[in-house]
BAFI-3210 file (N, C-alpha, C; in Angstrom, 3 decimals, decimal comma, padded with zeros to 6 digits):
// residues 239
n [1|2|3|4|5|6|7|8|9|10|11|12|13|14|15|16|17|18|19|20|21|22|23|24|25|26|27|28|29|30|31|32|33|34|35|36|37|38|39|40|41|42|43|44|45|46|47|48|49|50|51|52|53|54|55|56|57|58|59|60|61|62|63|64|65|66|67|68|69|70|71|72|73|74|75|76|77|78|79|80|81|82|83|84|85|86|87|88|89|90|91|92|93|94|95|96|97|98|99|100|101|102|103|104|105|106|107|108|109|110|111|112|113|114|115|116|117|118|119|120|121|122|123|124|125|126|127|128|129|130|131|132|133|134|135|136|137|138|139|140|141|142|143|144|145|146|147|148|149|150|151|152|153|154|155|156|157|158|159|160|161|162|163|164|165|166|167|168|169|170|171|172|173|174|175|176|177|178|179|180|181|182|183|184|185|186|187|188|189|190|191|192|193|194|195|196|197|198|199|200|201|202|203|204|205|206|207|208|209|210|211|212|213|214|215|216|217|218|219|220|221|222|223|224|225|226|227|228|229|230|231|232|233|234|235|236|237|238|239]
n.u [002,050|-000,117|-003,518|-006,230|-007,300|-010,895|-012,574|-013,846|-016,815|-019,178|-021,592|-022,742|-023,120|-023,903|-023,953|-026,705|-028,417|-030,279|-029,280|-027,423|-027,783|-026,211|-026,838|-029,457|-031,705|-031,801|-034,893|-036,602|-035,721|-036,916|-038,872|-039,633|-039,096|-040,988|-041,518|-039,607|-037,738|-034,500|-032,050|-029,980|-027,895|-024,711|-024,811|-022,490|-020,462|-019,787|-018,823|-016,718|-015,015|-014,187|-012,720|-010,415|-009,103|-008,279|-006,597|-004,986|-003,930|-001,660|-001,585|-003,089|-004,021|-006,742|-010,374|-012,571|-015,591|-016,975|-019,909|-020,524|-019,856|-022,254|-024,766|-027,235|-029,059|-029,511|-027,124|-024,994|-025,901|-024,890|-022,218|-021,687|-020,979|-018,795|-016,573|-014,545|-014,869|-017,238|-017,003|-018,835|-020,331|-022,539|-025,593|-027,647|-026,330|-024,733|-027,393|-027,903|-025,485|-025,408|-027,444|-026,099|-024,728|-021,831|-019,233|-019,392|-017,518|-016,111|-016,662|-016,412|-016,679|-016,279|-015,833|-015,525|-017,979|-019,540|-022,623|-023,748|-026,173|-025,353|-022,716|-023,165|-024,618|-022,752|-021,427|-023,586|-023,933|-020,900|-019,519|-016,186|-015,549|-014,172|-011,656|-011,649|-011,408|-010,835|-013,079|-014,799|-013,628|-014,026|-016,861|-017,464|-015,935|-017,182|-019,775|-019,733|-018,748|-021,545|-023,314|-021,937|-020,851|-018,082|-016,266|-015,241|-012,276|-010,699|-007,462|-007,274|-004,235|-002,955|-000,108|003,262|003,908|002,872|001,476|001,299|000,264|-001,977|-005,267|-006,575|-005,994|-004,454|-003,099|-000,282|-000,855|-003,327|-006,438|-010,144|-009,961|-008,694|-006,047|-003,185|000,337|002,502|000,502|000,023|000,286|-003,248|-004,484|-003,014|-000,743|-001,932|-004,188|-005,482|-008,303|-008,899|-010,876|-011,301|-011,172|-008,776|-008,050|-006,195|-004,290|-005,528|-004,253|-004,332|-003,693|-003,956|-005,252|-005,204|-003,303|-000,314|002,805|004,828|004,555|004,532|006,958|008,566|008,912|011,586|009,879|008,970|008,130|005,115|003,791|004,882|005,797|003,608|002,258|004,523|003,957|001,615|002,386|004,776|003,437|001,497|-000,162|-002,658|-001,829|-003,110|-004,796]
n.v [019,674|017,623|017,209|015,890|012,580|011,765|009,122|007,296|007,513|004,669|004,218|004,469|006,683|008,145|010,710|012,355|009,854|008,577|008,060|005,030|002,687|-000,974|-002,119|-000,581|001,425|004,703|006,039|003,804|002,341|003,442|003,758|000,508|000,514|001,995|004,521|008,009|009,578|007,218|004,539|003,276|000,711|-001,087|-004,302|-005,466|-003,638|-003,358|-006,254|-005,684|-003,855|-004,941|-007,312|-005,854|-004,871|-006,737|-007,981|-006,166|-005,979|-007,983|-011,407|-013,636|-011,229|-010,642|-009,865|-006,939|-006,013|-002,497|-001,870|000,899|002,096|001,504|000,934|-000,370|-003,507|-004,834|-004,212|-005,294|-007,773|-008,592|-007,720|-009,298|-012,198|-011,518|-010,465|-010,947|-010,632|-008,829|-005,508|-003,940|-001,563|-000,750|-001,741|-002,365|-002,634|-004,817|-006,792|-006,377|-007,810|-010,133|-011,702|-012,201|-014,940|-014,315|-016,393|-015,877|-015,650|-013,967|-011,422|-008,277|-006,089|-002,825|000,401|003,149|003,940|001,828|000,376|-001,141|-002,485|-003,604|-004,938|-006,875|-007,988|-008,576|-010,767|-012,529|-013,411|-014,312|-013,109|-011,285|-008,642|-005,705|-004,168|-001,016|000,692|001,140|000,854|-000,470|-002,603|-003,580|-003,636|-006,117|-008,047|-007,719|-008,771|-011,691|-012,621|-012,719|-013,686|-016,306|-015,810|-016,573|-014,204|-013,831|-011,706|-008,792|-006,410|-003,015|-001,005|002,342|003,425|005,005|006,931|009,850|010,128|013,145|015,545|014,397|013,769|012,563|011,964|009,738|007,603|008,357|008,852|008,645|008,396|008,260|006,299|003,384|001,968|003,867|003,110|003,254|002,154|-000,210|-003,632|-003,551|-004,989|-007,080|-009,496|-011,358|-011,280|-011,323|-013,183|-016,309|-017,389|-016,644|-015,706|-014,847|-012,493|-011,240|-007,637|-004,661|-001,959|001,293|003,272|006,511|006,152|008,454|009,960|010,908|009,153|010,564|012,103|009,330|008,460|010,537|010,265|008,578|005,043|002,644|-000,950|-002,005|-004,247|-006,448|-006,836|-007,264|-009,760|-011,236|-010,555|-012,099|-014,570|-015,188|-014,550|-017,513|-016,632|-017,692|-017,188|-014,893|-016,798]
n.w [002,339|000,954|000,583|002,094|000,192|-000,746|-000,510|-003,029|-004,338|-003,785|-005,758|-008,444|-010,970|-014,094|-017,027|-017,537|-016,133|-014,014|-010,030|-009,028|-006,856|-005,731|-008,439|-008,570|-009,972|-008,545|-008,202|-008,684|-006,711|-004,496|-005,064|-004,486|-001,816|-000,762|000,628|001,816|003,340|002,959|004,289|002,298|001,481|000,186|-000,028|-002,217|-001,987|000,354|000,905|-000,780|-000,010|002,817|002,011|000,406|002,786|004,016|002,208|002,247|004,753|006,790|007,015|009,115|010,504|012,868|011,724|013,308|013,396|014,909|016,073|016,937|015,125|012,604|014,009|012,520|012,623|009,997|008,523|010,644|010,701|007,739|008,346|009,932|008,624|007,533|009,040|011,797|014,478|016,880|018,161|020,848|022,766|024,247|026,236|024,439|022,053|022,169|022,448|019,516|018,476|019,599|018,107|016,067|014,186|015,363|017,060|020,808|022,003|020,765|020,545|021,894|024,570|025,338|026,787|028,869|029,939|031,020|032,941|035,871|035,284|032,405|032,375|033,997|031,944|029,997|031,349|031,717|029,195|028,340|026,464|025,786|028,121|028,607|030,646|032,511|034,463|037,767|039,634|037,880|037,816|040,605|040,359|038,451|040,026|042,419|041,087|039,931|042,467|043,677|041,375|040,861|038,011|035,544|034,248|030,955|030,664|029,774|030,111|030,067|029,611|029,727|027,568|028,737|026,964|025,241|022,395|020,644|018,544|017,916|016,971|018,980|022,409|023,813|026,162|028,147|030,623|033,252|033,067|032,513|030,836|031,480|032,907|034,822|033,443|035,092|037,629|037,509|037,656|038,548|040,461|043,450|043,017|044,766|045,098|042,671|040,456|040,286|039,361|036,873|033,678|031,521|028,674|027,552|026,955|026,318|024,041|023,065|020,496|018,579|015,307|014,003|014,088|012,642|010,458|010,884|013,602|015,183|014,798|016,724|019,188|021,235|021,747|024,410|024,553|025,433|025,922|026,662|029,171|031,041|030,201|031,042|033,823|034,913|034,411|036,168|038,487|038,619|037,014|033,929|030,806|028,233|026,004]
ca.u [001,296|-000,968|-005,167|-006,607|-008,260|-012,366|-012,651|-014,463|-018,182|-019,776|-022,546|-022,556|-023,982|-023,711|-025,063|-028,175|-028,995|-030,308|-028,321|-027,920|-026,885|-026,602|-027,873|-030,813|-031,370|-032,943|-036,572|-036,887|-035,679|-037,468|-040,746|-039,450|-039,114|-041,977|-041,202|-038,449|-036,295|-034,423|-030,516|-029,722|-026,511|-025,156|-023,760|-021,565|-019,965|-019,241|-018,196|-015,597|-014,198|-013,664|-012,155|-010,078|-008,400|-007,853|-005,674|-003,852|-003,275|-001,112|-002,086|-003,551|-005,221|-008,290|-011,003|-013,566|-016,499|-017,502|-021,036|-020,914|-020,186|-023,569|-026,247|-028,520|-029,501|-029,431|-025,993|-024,227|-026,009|-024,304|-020,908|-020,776|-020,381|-017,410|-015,668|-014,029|-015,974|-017,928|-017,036|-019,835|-020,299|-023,621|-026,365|-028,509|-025,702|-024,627|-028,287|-028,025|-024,312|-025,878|-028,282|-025,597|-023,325|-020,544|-019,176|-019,464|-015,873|-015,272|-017,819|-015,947|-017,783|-015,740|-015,856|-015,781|-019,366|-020,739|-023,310|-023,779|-026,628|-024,214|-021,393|-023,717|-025,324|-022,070|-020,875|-024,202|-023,794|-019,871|-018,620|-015,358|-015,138|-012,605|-011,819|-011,156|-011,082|-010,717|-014,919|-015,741|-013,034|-014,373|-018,062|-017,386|-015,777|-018,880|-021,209|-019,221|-019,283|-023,157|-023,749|-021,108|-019,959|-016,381|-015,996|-013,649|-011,763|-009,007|-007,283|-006,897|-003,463|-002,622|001,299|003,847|004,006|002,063|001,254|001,975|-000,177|-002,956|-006,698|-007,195|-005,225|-004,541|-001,994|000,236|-001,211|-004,315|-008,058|-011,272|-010,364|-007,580|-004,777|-002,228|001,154|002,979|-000,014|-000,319|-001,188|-004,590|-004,753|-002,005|-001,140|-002,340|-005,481|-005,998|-009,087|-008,245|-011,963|-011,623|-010,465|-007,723|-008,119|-005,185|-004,160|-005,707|-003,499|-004,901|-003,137|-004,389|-005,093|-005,352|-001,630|000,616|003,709|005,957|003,809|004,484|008,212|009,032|009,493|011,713|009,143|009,254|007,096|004,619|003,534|006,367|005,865|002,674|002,312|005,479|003,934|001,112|003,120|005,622|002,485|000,998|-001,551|-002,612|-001,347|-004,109|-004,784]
ca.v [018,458|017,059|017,398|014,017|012,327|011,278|007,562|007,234|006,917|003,171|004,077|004,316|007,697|008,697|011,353|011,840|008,658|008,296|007,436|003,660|001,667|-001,833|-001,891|-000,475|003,217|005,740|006,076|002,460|001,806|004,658|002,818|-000,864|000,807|002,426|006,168|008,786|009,419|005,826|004,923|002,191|-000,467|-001,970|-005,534|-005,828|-002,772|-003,703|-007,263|-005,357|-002,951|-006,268|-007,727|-005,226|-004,637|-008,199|-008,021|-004,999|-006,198|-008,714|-012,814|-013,309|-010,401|-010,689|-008,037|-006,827|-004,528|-001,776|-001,629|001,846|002,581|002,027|-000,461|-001,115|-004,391|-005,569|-003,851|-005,732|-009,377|-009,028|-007,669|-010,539|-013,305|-011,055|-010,536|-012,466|-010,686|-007,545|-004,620|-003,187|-000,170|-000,381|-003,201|-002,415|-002,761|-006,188|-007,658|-006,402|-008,820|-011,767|-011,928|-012,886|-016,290|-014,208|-016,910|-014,954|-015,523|-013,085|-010,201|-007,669|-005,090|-001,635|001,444|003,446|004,159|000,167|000,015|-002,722|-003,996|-003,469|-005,560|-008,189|-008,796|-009,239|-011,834|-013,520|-013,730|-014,661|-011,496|-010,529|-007,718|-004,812|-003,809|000,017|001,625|000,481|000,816|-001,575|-004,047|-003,782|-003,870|-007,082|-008,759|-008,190|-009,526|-012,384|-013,641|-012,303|-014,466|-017,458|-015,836|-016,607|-013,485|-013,782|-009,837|-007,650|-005,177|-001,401|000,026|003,523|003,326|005,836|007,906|010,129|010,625|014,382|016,449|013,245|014,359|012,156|011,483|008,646|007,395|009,628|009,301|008,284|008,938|007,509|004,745|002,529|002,139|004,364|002,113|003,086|001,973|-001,443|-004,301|-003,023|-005,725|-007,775|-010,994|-012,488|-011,148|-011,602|-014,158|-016,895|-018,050|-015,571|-015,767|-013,508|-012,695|-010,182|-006,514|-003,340|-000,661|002,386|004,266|006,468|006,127|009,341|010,400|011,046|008,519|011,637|011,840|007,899|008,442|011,265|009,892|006,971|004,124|001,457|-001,899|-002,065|-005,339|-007,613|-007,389|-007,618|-011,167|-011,885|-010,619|-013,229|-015,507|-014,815|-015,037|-018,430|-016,493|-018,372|-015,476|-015,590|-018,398]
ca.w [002,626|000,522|000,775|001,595|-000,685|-000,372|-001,047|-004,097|-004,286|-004,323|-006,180|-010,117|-011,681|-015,341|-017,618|-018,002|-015,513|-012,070|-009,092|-009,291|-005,948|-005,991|-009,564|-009,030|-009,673|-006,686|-008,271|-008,417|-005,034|-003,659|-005,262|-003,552|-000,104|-000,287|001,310|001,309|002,841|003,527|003,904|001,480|001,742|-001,443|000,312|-002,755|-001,689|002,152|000,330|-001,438|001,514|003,878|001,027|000,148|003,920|004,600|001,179|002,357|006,125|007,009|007,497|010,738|011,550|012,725|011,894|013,804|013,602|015,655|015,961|016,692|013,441|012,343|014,715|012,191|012,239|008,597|008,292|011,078|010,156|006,781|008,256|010,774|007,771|006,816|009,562|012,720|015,576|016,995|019,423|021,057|023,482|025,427|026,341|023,147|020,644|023,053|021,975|018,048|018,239|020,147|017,466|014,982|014,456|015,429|018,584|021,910|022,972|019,840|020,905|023,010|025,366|025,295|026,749|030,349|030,483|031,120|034,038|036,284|034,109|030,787|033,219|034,162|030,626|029,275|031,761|031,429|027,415|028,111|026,036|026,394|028,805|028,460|031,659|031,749|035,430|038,777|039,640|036,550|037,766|041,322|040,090|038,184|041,346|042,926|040,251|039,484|043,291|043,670|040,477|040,261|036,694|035,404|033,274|030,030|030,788|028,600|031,020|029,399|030,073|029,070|027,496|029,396|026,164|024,523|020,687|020,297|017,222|016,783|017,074|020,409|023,629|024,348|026,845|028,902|031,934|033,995|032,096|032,457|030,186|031,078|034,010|034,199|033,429|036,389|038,856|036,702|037,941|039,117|041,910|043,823|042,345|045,383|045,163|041,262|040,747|039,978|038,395|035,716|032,357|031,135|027,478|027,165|027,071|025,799|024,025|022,138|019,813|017,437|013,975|013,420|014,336|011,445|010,612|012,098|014,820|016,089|015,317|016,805|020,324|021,142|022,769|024,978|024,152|026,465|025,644|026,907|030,964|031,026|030,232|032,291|034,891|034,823|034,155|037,437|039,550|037,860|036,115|032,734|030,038|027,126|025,229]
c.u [000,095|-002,547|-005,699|-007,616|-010,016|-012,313|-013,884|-015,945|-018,599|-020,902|-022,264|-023,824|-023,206|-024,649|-025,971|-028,957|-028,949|-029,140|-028,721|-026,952|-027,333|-027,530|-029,252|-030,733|-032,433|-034,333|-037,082|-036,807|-036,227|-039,105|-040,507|-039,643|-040,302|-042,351|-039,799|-038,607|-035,920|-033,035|-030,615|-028,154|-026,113|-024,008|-022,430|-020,599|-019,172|-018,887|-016,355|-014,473|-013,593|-012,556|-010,771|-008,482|-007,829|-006,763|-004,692|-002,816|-002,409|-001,319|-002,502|-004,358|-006,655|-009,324|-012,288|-014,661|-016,988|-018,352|-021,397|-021,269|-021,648|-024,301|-026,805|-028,093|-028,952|-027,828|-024,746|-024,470|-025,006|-022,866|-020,490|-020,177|-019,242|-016,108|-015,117|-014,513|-016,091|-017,306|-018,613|-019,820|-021,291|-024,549|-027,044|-027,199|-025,136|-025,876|-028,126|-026,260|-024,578|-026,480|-027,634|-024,881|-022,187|-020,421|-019,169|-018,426|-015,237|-016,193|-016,984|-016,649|-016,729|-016,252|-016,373|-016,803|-020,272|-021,097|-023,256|-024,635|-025,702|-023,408|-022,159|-024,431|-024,351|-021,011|-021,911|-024,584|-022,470|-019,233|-017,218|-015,292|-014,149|-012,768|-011,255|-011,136|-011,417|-012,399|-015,464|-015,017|-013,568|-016,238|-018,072|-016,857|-016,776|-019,893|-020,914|-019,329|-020,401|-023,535|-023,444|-020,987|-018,765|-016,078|-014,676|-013,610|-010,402|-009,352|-007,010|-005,758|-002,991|-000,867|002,178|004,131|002,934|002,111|000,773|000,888|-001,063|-004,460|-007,340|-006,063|-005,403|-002,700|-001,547|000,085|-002,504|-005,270|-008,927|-011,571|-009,038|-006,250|-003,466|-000,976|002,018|002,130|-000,584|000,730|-002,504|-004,999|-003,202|-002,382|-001,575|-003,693|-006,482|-007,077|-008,918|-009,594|-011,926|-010,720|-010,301|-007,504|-006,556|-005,370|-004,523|-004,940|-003,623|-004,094|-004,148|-004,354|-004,769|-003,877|-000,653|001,968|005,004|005,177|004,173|005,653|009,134|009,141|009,856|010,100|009,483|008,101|006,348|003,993|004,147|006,141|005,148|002,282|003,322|004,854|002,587|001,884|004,247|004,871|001,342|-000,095|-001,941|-002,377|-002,843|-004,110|-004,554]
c.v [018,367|016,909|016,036|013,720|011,864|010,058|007,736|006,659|005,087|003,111|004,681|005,820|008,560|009,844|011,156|011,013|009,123|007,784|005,717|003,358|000,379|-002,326|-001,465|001,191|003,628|005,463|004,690|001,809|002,451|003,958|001,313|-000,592|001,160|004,206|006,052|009,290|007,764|005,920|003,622|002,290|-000,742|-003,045|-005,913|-004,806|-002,857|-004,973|-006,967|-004,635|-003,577|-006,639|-007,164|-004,578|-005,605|-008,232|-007,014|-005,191|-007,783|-010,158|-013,239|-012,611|-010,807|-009,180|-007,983|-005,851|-004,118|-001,414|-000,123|002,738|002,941|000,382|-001,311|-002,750|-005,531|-006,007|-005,046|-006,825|-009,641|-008,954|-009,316|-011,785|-012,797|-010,387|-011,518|-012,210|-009,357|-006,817|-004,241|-002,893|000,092|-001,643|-003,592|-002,821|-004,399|-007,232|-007,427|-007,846|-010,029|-012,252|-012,370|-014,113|-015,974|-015,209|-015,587|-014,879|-014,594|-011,550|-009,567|-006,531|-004,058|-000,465|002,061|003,946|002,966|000,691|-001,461|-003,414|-004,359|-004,552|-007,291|-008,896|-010,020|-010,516|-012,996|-013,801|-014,406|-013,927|-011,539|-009,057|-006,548|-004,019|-002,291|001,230|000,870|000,408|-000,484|-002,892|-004,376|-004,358|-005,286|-008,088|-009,268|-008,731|-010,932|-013,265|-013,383|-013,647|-015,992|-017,446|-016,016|-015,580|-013,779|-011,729|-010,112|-006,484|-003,919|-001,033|000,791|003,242|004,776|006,710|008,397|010,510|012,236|014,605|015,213|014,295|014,132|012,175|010,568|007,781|008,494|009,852|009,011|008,889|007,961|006,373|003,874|003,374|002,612|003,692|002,330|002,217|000,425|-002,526|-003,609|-003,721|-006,773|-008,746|-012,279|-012,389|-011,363|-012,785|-015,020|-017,569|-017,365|-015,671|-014,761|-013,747|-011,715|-008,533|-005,273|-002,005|000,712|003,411|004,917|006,797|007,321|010,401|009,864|009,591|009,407|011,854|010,525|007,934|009,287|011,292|008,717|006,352|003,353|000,566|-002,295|-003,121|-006,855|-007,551|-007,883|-009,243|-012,232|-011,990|-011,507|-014,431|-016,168|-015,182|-015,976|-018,200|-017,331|-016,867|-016,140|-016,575|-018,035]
c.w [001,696|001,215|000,975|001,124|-000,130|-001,121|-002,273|-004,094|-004,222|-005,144|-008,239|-010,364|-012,627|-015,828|-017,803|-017,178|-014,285|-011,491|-009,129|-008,101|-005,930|-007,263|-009,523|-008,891|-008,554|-007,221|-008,053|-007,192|-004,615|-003,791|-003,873|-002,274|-000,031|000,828|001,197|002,371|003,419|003,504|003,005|001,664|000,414|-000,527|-000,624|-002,685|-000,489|001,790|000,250|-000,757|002,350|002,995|000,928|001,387|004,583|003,531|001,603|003,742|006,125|007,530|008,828|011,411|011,412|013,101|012,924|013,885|014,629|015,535|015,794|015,391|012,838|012,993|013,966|011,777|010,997|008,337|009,181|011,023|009,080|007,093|009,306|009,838|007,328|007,724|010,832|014,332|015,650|018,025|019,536|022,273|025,034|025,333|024,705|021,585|021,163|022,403|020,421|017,823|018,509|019,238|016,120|015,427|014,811|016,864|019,655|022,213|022,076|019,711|021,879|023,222|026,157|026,135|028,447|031,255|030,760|032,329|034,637|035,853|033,007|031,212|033,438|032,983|029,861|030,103|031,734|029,949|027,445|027,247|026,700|027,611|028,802|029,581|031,991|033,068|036,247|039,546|038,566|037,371|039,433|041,249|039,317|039,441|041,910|042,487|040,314|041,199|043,630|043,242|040,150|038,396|037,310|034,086|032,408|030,611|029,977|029,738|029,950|030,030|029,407|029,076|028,148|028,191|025,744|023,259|020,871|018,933|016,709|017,503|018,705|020,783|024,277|024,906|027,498|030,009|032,010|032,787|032,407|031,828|030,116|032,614|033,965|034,065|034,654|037,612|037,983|037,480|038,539|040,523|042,241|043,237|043,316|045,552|043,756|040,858|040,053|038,569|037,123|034,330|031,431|030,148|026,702|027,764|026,286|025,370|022,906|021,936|018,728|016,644|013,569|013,535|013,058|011,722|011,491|013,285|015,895|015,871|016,058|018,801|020,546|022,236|023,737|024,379|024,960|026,812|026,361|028,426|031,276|031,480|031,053|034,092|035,506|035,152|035,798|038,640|039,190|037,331|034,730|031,431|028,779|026,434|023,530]
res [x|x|x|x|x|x|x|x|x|x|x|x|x|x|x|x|x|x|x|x|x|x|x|x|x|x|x|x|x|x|x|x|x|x|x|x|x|x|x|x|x|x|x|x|x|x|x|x|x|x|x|x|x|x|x|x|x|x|x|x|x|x|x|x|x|x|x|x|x|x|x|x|x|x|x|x|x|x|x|x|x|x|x|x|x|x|x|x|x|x|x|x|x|x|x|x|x|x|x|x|x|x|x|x|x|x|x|x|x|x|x|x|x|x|x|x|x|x|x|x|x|x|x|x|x|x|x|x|x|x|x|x|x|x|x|x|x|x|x|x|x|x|x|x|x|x|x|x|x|x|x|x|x|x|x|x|x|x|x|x|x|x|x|x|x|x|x|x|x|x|x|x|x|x|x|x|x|x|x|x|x|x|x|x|x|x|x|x|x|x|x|x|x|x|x|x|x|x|x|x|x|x|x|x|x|x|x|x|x|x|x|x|x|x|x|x|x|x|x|x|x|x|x|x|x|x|x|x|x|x|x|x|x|x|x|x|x|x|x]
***
């Protein structure tokens, strides 16, 4: 097997010459900022990376950044003109996304540690929601008639297989983030609310699992009932 490669610097440095990002070399930027140490961006760099993945992926997709990546500020103003909307994790990375033009119906709010402020921010911003254990989806219930929100939600369900030799685990069975597919639906369809707006389904694989890795058990498509089963009990399936 082959060593994997390190993506190739973005920054330009020749003999003899300073480090130069964004045309300008370090001493010079190091003067502009004004102290050391600092991180520096080069926008025509994160231009070229968007760029670059939208050319490689297939028509349609839409991208989205994960704040976690990196918060700052500056960083995620410039990525929002370049991509098609934000994840974000916790309340504070929720206000750094509001603060861009990305629309709100394209902001989704991830991950199995939200609080009931985190829960209630993002139904009073209109955020997507990703709904990710039976406590969050009960704790939204309650906010939602407390408050008279109509949360947009995405349910999390874990697929009945598991990816074998990847770095994470994901699927296979019950976890802290996402319903296990046997015990799916999460609520009867007579009890399902009706005020609420159902953005779709959550399914995490991951990246980091080899191509022999994802073929090396047949699947099923876990995708396909789902929406039937909406559908069966006059839910509206996403839009």
């Amino acid at each position: 097997m082959s060593k994997p490669i390190h993506h190739p610097a973005c920054f330009a440095m020749g003999t003899g010459d300073p480090l130069s990002i964004g045309g300008i070399n370090l001493p010079r930027l190091a003067h502009q900022v004004g102290q050391t140490p600092f991180f520096a961006y080069d926008r025509t760099g994160i231009f070229k990376r968007v760029q670059m993945l939208r050319f490689l992926l297939p028509k349609g997709i839409h991208l989205h950044y994960a704040i976690k990546a990196n918060p700052m500020p500056a960083v995620v103003q410039f990525l929002a003109t370049q991509v098609d909307g934000l994840d974000v994790a916790s309340g504070g990375e929720l206000g750094i996304a509001l603060d861009t033009l990305i629309p709100r119906a394209h902001i989704s709010f991830a991950g199995p540690g939200k609080s009931s402020h985190d829960l209630l921010m993002a139904m009073a911003a209109g955020v997507v929601l990703n709904l990710e254990s039976e406590g969050e989806l009960e704790t939204v219930f309650s906010l939602s008639e407390l408050h008279g929100y109509r949360p947009k939600v995405a349910i999390r369900v874990n697929p009945d297989f598991e990816l074998r030799g990847s770095g994470m685990r994901m699927g296979g069975g019950p976890n802290p983030s996402g319903w296990m597919w046997n015990g799916f639906p999460p609520w009867s369809a007579a009890s399902w609310p009706l005020t609420w707006f159902f953005r779709g389904f959550i399914f995490s694989v991951d990246h980091r699992a080899s191509r022999r890795t994802h073929s090396s058990r047949p699947r099923k498509t876990p995708w396909i009932w789902p929406f039937g089963w909406f559908r069966r009990v006059g839910r509206p399936s996403p839009p």
